[in-house]
N, C-alpha and C positions, 0 to 999 in steps of 0.2 A: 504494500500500500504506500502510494507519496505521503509523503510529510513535508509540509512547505511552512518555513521558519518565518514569521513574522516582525517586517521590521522594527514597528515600534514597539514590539516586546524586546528583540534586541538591544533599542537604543534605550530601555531601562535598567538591564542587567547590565551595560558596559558604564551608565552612568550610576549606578551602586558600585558597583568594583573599582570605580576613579572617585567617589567623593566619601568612600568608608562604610554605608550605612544608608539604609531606606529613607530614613527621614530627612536627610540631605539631597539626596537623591531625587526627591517628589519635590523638595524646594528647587531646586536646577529644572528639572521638567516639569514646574508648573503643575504637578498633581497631587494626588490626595496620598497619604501613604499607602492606605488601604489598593487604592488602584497598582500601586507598584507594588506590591506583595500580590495583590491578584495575577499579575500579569508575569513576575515571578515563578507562581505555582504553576502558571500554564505553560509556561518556558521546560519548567522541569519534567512538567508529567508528557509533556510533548514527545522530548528527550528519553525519558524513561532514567534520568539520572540527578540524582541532588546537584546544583551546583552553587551553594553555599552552603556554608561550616555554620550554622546558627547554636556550636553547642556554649560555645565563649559568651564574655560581656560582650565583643564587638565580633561582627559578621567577617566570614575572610572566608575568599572562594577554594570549593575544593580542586581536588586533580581535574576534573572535566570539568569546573567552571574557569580554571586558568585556561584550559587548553582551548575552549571555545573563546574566551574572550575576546582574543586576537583576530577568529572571524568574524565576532561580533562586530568587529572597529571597522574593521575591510568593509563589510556590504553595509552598514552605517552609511562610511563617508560616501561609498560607490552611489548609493541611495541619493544621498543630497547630492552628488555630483549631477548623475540624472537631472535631477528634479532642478538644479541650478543651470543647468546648460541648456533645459526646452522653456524654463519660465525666466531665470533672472537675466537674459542678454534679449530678450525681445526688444524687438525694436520700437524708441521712445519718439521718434521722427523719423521724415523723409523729405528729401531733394531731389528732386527732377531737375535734372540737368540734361542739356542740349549741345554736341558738341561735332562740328565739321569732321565728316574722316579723316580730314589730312594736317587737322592742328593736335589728334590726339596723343601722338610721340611728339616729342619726350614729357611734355609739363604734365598733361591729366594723372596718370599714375601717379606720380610725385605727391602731385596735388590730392587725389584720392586717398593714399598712403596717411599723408599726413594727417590729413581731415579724420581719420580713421582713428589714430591717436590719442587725438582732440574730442572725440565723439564718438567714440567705440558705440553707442546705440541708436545714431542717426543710420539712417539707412542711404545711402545716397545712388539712385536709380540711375544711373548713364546711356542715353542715346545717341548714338551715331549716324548724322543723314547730312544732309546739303543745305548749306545753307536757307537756301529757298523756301524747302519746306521747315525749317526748325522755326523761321521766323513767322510761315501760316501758324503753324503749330502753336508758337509762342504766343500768336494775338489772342489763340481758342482758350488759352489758360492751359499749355498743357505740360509748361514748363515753369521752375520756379527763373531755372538762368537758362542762356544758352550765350554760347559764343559764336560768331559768324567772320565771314573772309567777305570783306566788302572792298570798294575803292572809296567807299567813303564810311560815314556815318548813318545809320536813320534814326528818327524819331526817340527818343531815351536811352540810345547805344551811346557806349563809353568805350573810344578807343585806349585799349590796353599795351598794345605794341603795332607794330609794324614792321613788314617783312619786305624784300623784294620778289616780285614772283620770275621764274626762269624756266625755258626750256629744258627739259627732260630727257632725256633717250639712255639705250643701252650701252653700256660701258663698253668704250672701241666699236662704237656703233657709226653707219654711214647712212642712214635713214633719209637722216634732215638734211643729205645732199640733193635727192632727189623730188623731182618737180612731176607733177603736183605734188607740194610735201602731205605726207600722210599721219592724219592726228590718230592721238587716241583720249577720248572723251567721254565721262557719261553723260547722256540724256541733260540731267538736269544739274551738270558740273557748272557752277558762277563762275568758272575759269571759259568756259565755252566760247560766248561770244566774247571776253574779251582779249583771247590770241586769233580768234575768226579778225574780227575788227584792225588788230595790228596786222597780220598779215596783209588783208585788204588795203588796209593804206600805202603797204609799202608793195603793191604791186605782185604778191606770190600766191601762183594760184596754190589752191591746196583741197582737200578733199578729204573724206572719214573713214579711216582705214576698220572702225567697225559702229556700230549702234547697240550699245549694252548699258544697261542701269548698274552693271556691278561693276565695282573698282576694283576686284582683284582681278576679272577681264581685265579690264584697261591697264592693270599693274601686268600683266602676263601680256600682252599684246607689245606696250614699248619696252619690258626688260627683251622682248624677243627681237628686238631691232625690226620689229616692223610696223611703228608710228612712234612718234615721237607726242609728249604730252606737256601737261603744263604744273608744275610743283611749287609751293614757297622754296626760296632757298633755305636750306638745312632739314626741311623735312622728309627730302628725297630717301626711298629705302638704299641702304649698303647697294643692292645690285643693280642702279641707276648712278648714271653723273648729269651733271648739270654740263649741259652744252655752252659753252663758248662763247661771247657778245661780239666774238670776234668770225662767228660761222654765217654770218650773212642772212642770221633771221633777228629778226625786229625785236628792239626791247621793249621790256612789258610793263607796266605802270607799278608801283608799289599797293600791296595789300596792307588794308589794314585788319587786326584783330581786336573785334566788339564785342562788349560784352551786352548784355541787355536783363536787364530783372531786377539788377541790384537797387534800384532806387524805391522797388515799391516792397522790398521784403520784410517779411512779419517778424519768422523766428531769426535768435541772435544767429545761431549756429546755419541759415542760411546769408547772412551776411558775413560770417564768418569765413565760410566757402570761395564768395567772391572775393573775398581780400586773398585767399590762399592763391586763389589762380591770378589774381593781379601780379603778385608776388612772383609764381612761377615763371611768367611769360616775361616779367621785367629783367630775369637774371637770365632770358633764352639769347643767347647768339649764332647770328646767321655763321653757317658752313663756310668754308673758303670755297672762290668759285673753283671750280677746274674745268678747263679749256676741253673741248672731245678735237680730233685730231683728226 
């Protein structure tokens, strides 16, 4: 037949064996002495074994009440560990936050990390999209912050930093020689129309070497030297370089990075947030260029 030990009869016999005595005992647990002698005898009879010496003035465990003790303690604390890791780390808030796929290396982690810290039971929810839509999104209420790659400012954005933006291609890549140069872009990249528009002015025709909404597409399309695309500088992955200003493709305006939300936030700890990534983006330095060849 099972026999399953119960905890809080447990955690009475390991708190008589640490405090001498029942009636000490029931003062640390908050019970009646009666209740901890009741729960005593049912430990024992459970067991089928004394485990206290009650022949003395003072109580003192016997062989099987030492020898239990020690498991007593283990699934005790194992118990409250439990019970501390599904109720006491619940989370006490939450951040929605909005952020470009191509500003989130190297600050957001940093930033996240830290936040983390600082607020081990905020929750802080991370989206990654385009600009475009974080900003529909943002007007719906569906972020507390989001940051965005603009050429300017809109309406309650606060520029954070500034970047330059630069052609992209495959390392020892010969792409961006050839005419029509061929891009690689998503759908709804903020970057799109404005390397279309420099091209166009400076006369090159150019054309879409594919039509995908995803960006590891487009990150697999230019690492393959076959379109070249458009990145801030220093954001470029390791297996990309920034091409050249010297390859005969047109330069490209400086981006700025906004933030938006921070002026209307409730909780501290989402103002908090925004100062982290103020912070992050203000110690970020753009990459050295390197020439492609």
């Amino acid at each position: 037949m099972v026999r399953n030990l119960d905890i809080t009869t447990l955690r009475s016999f390991a708190a008589v064996a640490d405090h001498g005595g029942v009636t000490r005992a029931a003062g640390f647990l908050h019970l009646t002495q009666s209740a901890v002698s009741m729960q005593l005898k049912r430990l024992e009879e459970l067991l089928g074994v004394n485990l206290l010496d009650r022949s003395g003035r003072t109580i003192a465990l016997t062989a099987e009440g030492e020898q239990l003790l020690g498991y007593a303690r283990r699934m005790v604390a194992l118990n409250d560990e439990v019970i501390g890791r599904l109720t006491d780390q619940a989370y006490e808030g939450e951040v929605l936050l909005g952020v470009p796929h191509d500003v989130v290396h190297p600050v957001i982690p940093a930033v996240l990390k830290r936040f983390n810290l600082n607020y081990p039971r905020v929750n802080v929810n991370l989206c990654t999209s385009n600009t475009r839509d974080l900003k529909t999104e943002f007007g719906r209420g569906a972020f507390d912050l989001i940051l965005t790659t603009e050429t300017g400012a809109g309406e309650g954005g606060e520029t954070i930093h500034s970047m330059p933006l630069r052609w992209v291609g495959a390392p020892d890549g010969s792409v961006w020689r050839q005419r029509p140069l061929r891009l690689g872009f998503c759908r709804n990249c903020s970057f799109r129309p404005v390397a279309t528009a420099a091209l166009d002015e400076a006369g090159i025709e150019w054309e879409m070497a594919l039509d995908s909404d995803s960006d590891r597409t487009v990150e697999a399309t230019v690492s393959a030297d076959l379109a070249v695309g458009v990145l801030l500088e220093g954001t470029q992955p390791g297996f990309q370089e920034l091409i050249g200003q010297g390859c005969g493709l047109p330069d490209l305006p400086m981006q700025h990075i906004n933030l938006y939300g921070a002026e209307r936030v409730r909780a501290p700890y989402v103002e908090e947030l925004a100062e982290f990534i103020r912070q992050g983006f203000q110690g970020l330095w753009s990459a050295p260029l390197r020439a492609a060849s």
